[in-house]
C-alpha positions in Angstrom: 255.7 -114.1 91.4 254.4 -111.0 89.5 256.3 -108.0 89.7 254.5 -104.4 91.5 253.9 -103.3 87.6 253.2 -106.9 86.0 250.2 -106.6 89.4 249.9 -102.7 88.5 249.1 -103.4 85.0 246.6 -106.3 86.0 244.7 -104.2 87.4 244.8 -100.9 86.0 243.3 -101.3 82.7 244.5 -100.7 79.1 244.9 -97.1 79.9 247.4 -97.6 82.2 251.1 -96.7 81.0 253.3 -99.5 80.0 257.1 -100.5 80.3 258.9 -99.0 77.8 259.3 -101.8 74.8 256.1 -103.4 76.1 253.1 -104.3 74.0 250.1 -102.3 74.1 247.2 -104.3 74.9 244.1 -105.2 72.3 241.4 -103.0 73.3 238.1 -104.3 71.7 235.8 -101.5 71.0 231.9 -102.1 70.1 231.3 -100.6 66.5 228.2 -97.9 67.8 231.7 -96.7 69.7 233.5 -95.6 67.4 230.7 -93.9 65.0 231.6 -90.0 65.1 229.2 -87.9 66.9 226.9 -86.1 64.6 226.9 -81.9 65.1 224.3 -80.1 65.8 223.6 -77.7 62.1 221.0 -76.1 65.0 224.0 -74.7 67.1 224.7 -71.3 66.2 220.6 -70.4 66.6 220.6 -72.5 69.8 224.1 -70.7 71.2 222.3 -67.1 70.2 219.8 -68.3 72.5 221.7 -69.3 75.5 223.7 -65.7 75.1 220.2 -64.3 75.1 219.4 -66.6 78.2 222.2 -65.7 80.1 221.8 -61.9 80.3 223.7 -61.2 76.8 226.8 -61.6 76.2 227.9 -58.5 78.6 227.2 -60.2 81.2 229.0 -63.9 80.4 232.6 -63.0 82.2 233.6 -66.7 81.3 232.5 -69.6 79.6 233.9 -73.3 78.3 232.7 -76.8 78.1 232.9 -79.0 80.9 233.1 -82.7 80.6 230.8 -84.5 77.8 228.2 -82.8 78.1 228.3 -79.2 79.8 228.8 -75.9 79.3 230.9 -73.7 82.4 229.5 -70.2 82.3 230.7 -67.5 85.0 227.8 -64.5 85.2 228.5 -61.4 86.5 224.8 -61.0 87.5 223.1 -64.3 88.0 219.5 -62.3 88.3 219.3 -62.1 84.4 218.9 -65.8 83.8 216.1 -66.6 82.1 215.7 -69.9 82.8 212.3 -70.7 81.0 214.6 -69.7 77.8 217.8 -71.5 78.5 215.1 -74.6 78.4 213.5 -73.1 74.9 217.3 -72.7 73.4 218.0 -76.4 74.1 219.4 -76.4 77.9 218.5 -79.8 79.3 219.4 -78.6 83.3 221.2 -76.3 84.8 223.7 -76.8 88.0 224.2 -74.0 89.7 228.1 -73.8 91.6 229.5 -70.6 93.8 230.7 -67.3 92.8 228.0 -67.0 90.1 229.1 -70.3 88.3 226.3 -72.4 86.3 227.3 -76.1 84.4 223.9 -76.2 81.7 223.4 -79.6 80.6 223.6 -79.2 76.8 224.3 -82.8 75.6 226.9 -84.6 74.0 228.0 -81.4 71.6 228.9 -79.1 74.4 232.3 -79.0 72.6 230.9 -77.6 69.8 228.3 -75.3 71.8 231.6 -73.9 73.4 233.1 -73.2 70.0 229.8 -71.5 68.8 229.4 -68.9 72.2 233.3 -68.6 72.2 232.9 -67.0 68.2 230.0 -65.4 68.8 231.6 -63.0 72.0 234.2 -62.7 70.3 232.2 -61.1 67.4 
């Protein structure tokens, strides 16, 4: 008979926590896995853009990355997107939430997108 964790951990996965003094399990990885992700040298230019895009930088009132691949912008006035030049600054799609909340698609360096648009309001 298996114990609730010894049947927890069967099926949870290798993320799953483990009893303290328990081995963590081998997790095989594929080698294109674990290659870093390559930045974008384009970003500051493309995030100038999207701050362009967006109304300027008055009127972003919030903005992050979301997931992988997304940026989480808050507008104040959602009628100064300029969509045709969120696509021209490298904004694959845009998903537009309540309250003036947009996710844009950016691709897998949304993290370092977020960096960029935090420095540049900040400036």
């Amino acid at each position: 008979l298996k114990t609730d964790m010894e049947e927890y951990l069967a099926h949870a996965g290798p993320e799953a926590e483990l009893p303290e003094g328990a081995a963590a399990p081998k997790v095989r990885y594929k080698a294109d896995e674990l290659r870093p992700r390559a930045r974008d040298p384009e970003a500051p230019q493309k995030v100038r853009g999207i701050i362009a895009a967006l109304g300027g930088a008055a009127n972003i009132q919030q903005s992050e990355a979301a997931a992988e691949t997304r940026l989480r912008v808050a507008l104040g006035d959602t009628g100064m997107l300029d969509e045709p030049a969120l696509t021209a600054a490298g904004v694959q799609a845009i998903m537009r939430l309540p309250d003036n909340v947009m996710h844009l698609i950016v691709g897998l360096n949304a993290d370092q997108y977020a960096a960029e648009m935090k420095a540049a309001l900040a400036g």
